[in-house]
N, C-alpha and C positions, 0 to 999 in steps of 0.2 A: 504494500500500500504506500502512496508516493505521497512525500507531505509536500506544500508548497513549497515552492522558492524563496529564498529571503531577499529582501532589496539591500543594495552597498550601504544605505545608513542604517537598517537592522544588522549587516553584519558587523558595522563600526560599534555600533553599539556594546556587541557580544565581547567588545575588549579582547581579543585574540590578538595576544602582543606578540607569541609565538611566530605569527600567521601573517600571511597575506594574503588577501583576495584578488587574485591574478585571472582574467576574464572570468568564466562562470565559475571557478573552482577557488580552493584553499590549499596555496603551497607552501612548503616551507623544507629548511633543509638542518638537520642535526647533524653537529660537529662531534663525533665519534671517536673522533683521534686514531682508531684502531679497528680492523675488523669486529676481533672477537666482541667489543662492546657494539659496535653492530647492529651483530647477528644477536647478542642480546637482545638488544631495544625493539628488534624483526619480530624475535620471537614474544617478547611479552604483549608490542602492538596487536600481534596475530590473536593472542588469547582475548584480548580485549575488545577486538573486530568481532570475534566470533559470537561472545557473549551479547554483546549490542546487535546481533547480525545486520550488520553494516562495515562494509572493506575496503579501505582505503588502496593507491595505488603505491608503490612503495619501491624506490631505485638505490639498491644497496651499494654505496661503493667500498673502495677501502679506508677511507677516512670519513664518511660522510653518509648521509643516509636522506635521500631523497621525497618527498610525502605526497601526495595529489588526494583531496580528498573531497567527493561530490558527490551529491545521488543522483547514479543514472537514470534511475527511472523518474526522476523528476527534469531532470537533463539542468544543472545547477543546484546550489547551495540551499540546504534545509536545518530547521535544528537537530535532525542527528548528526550533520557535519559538527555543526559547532560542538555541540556533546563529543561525539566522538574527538575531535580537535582539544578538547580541555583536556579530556582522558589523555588523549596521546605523553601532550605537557608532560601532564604529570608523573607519567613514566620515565619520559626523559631526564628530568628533575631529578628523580627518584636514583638515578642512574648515574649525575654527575655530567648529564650530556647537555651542553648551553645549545638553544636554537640560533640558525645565522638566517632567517628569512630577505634579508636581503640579497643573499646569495641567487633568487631565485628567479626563473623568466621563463617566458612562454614565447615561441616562434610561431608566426603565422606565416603562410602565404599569400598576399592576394594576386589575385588577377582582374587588370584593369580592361573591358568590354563594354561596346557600345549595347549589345543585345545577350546579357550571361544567360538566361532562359534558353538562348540558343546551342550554348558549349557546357551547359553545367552537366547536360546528360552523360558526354564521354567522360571529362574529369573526374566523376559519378563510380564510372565503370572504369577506366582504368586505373584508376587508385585502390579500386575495392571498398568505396568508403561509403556512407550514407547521408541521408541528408539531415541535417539539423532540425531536430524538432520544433527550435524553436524560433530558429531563424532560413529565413529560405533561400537566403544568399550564401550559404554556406554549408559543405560538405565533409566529414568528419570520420574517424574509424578510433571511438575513445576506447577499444580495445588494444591498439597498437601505439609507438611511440612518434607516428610521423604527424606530421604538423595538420592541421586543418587548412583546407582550402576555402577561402570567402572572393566574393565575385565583386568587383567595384565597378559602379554604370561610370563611362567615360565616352567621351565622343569620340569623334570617328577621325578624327585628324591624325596625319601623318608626320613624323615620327613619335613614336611614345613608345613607354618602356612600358612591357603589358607587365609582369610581373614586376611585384616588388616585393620586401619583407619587412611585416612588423615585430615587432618585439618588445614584448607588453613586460613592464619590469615594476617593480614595489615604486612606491612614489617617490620614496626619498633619496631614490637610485638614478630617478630621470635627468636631473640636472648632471652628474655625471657624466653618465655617457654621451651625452649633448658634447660637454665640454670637451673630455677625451678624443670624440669623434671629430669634432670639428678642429681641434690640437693635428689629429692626423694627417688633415689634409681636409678633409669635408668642410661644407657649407650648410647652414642653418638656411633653407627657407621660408618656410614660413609657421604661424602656430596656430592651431585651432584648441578651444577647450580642453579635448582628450588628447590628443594627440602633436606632436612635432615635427616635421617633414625635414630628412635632411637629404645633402644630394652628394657621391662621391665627385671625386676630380674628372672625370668622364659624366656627369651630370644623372647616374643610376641614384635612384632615391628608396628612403626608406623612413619609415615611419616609428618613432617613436613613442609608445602609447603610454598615457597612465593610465594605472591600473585602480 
């Protein structure tokens, strides 16, 4: 049974200092130091998933331990996330393991089209991915680790870059990577509310989102 979606200022609310809420989801990443604490932290979240039956997505590495946590069948963020997300905490805590949330981001793809009703069907099928329930401009496989594809209406003028990449990052990470990027060689042009539009030295652009 699927509980509602929570909106970004219920989930500000929930105080989840651990946490980020990175497009429809709650990431965050625990500094581990070591495997074996880990596969700790794997194994007690697992006991904890189970008893709530509700299962986060989980990217073990050697120092660091990965979290993604949403309900699918509501297709975004519920209060079992937040519940479960407290729970996590406190495991970690419990463990000695400090959260670094800011560590964390999300890739997208888009593709820039005058008509995407037209091409969504192939990128559809050769991706193997499906379509967002809850959005229609966008195609997804939240069982795998490849990025989402979203369709952006553009006109029909000649030359434009059809793809580009966003990269949706914690909030108090976006002015960084601005800075960084545009240190590289990049250019800032322009800002919309959510998002930052930057362009490399060949004029390819990309989007930097807040989250």
């Amino acid at each position: 049974m699927s509980d509602s979606c929570l909106t970004p200022p219920e989930i500000d609310a929930a105080a989840l200092t651990d946490w980020r809420q990175i497009s429809r989801a709650l990431h965050t990443r625990f500094r581990t130091g070591k495997f074996a604490t880990g596969l700790a932290l794997v194994n007690a979240i697992g006991a904890a998933a189970e008893e709530a039956n509700h299962h986060p997505d989980l990217g073990l590495r050697y120092a660091h331990l990965n979290i993604r946590l949403f309900s699918h069948d509501a297709s975004g963020v519920t209060e079992r996330d937040v519940a479960l997300a407290r729970r996590i905490s406190e495991l970690a805590a419990g463990l000695g393991v400090p959260a670094e949330p800011t560590a964390t981001s999300v890739v997208e793809l888009a593709l820039d089209s005058p008509d995407y009703q037209r091409i969504k069907p192939f990128w559809r099928a050769v991706m193997g991915y499906s379509d967002n329930p809850r959005s229609g401009d966008e195609v997804r496989n939240d069982d795998s680790d490849l990025p989402p594809i979203w369709f952006q209406e553009s006109g029909d003028e000649e030359p434009r870059q059809r793809f580009h990449i966003d990269i949706r990052v914690p909030p108090e990470v976006v002015q960084q990577r601005i800075d960084e990027a545009v240190a590289a060689g990049g250019e800032m042009l322009y800002e919309a509310p959510t998002f930052i539009v930057l362009a490399d030295a060949d004029g390819n652009r990309v989007c930097v989102c807040r989250s």
